[in-house]
Backbone bond lengths (Angstrom), bond angles and torsions (degrees), N, CA, C in turn:
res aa  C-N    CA-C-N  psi(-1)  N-CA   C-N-CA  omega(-1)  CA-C   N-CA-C  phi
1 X - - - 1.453 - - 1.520 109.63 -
2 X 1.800 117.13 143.36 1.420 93.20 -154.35 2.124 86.97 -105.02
3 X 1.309 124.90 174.77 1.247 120.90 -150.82 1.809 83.52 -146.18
4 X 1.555 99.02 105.80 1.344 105.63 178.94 1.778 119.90 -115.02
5 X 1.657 114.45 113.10 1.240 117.16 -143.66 1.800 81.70 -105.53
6 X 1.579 111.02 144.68 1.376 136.95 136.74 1.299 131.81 -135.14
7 X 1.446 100.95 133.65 1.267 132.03 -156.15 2.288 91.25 -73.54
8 X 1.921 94.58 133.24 1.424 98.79 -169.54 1.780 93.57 -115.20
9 X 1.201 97.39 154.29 1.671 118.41 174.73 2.109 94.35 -134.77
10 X 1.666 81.74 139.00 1.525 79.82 158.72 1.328 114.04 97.24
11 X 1.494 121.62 -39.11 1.534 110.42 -153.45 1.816 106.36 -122.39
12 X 0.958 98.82 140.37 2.088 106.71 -173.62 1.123 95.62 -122.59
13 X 1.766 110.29 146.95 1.414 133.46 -161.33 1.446 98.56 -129.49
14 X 1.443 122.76 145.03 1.424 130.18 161.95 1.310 106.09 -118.28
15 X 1.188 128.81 174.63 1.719 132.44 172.65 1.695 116.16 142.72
16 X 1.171 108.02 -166.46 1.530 119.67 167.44 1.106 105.53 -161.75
17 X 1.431 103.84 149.35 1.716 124.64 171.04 1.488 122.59 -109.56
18 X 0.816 119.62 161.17 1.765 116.32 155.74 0.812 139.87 -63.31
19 X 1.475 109.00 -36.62 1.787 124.88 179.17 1.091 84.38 -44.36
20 X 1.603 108.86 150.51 1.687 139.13 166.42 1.036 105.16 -69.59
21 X 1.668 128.85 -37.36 1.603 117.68 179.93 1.720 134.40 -77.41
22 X 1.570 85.84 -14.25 1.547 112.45 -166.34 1.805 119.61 -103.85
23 X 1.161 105.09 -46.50 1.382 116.32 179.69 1.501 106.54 13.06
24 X 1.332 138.28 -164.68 1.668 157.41 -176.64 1.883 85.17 -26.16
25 X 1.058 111.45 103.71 1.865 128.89 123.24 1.041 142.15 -110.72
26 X 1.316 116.93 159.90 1.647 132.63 -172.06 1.399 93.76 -150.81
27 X 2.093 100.96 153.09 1.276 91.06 167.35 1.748 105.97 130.88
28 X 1.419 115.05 153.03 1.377 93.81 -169.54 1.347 117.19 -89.82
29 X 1.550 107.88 171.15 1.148 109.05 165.82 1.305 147.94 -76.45
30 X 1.320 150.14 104.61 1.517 130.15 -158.03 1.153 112.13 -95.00
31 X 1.460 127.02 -30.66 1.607 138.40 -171.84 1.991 115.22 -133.65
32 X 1.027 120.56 131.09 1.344 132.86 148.42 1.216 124.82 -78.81
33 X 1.604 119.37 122.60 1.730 105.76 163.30 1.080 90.94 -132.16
34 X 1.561 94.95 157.06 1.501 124.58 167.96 1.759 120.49 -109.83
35 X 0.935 116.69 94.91 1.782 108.95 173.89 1.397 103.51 -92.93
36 X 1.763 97.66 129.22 1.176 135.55 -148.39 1.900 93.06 -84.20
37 X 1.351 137.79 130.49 1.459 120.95 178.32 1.550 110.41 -132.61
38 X 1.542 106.17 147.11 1.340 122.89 -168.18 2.037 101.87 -25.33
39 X 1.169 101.82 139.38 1.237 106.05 177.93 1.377 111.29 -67.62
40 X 1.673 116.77 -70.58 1.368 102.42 169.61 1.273 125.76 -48.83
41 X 0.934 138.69 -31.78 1.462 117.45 166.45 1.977 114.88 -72.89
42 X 0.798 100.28 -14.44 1.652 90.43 156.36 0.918 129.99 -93.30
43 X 1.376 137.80 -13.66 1.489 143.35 154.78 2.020 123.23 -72.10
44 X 1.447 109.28 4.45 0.881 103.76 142.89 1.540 159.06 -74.41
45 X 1.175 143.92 148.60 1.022 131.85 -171.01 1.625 142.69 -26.85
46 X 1.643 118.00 122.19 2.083 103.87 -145.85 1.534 90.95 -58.87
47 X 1.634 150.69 -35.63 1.332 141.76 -151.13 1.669 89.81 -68.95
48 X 1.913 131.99 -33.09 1.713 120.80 -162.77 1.422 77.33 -118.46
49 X 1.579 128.47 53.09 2.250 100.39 162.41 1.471 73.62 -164.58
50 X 1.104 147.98 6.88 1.349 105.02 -171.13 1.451 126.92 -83.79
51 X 1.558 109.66 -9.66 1.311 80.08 162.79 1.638 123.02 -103.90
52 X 1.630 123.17 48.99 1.355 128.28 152.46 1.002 94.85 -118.04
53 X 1.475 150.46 50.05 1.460 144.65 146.17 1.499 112.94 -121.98
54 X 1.874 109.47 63.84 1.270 110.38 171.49 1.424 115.61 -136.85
55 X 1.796 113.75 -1.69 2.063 124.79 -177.85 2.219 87.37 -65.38
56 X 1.395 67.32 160.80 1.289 115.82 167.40 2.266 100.94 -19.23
57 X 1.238 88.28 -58.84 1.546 113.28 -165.52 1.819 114.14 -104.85
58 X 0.881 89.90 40.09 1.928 96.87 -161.83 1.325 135.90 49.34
59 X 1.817 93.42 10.04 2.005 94.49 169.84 1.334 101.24 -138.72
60 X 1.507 87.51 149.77 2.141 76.76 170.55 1.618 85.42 138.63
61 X 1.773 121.72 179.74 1.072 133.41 176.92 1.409 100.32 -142.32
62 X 1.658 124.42 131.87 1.491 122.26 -171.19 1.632 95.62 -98.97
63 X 1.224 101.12 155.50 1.611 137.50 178.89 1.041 134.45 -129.52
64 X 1.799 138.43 112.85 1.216 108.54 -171.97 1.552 81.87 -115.99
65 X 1.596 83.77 174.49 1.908 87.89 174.25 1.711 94.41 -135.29
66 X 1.452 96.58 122.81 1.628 137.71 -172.94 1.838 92.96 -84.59
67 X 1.999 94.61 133.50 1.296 122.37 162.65 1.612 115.46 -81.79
68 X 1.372 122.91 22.84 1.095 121.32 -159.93 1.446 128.65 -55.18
69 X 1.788 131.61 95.78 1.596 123.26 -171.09 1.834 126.35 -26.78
70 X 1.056 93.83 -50.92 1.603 125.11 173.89 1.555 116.48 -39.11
71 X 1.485 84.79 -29.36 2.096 89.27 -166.54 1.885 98.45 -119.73
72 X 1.304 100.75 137.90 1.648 109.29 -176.45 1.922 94.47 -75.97
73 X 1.450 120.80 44.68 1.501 114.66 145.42 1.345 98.70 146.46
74 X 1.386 120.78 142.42 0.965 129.69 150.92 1.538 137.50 49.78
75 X 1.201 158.89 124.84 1.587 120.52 160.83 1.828 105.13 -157.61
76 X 1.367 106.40 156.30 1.149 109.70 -156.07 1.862 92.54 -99.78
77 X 1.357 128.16 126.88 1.266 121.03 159.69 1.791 107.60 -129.95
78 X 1.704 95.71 168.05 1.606 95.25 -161.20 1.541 78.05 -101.31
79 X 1.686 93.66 177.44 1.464 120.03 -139.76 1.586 74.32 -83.78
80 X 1.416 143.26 -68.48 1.218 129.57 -173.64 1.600 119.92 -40.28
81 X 1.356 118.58 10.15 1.396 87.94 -172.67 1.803 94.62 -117.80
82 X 1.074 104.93 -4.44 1.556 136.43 161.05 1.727 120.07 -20.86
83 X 1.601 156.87 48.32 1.073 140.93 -93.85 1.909 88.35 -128.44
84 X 1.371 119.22 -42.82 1.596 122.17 156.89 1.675 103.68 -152.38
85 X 1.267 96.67 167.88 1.380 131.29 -159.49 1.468 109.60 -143.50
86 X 1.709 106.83 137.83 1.397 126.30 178.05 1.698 114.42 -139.57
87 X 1.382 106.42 143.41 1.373 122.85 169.74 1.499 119.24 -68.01
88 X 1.404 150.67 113.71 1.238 119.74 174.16 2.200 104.24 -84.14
C-alpha cells in the first residue's frame, strides 16, 4: 500500500487513541498521511467501507502526525481518533 505524506502548517488536533503509546493528545500538526487501500475493497458497499472512503481519491485512511509536549516524540494518529480541531 503506497503511503503519501504532506507536510501541514497551521492546524492543532485534540483527541485520544487506543494505541498504548498514544492515548490523550494535543498539539499541532506537522505532517498528513494518506495510506492508499486496495481498490476493491474500497468500492464496496458505504454501510462495509466507510471508514476507507476518506484519502485524497476516495480510498485510503488519513493520518496526522501530532507535535504533542507530553510525548518524548512525535506520533502518528488516524483521522477518526481526531475529537476537535483548530486553525492557527
Amino acid at each position: 500500500m503506497a503511503f503519501q505524506l504532506i507536510p501541514v502548517n497551521g492546524l492543532r488536533v485534540e483527541g485520544r487513541s487506543d494505541a498504548p503509546d498514544v492515548g490523550e493528545f494535543s498539539g499541532p500538526v506537522i505532517a498528513m498521511g494518506v495510506q492508499d487501500s486496495d481498490p476493491i475493497a474500497a468500492a464496496a458497499p458505504e454501510s462495509e467501507a466507510a471508514h476507507t472512503r476518506e484519502g485524497l481519491d476516495g480510498r485510503g485512511t488519513t493520518y496526522f502526525l501530532v507535535c504533542d509536549e507530553s510525548k518524548p516524540q512525535p506520533v502518528w494518529v488516524a483521522k477518526h481518533d481526531v475529537e476537535s480541531h483548530s486553525f492557527n
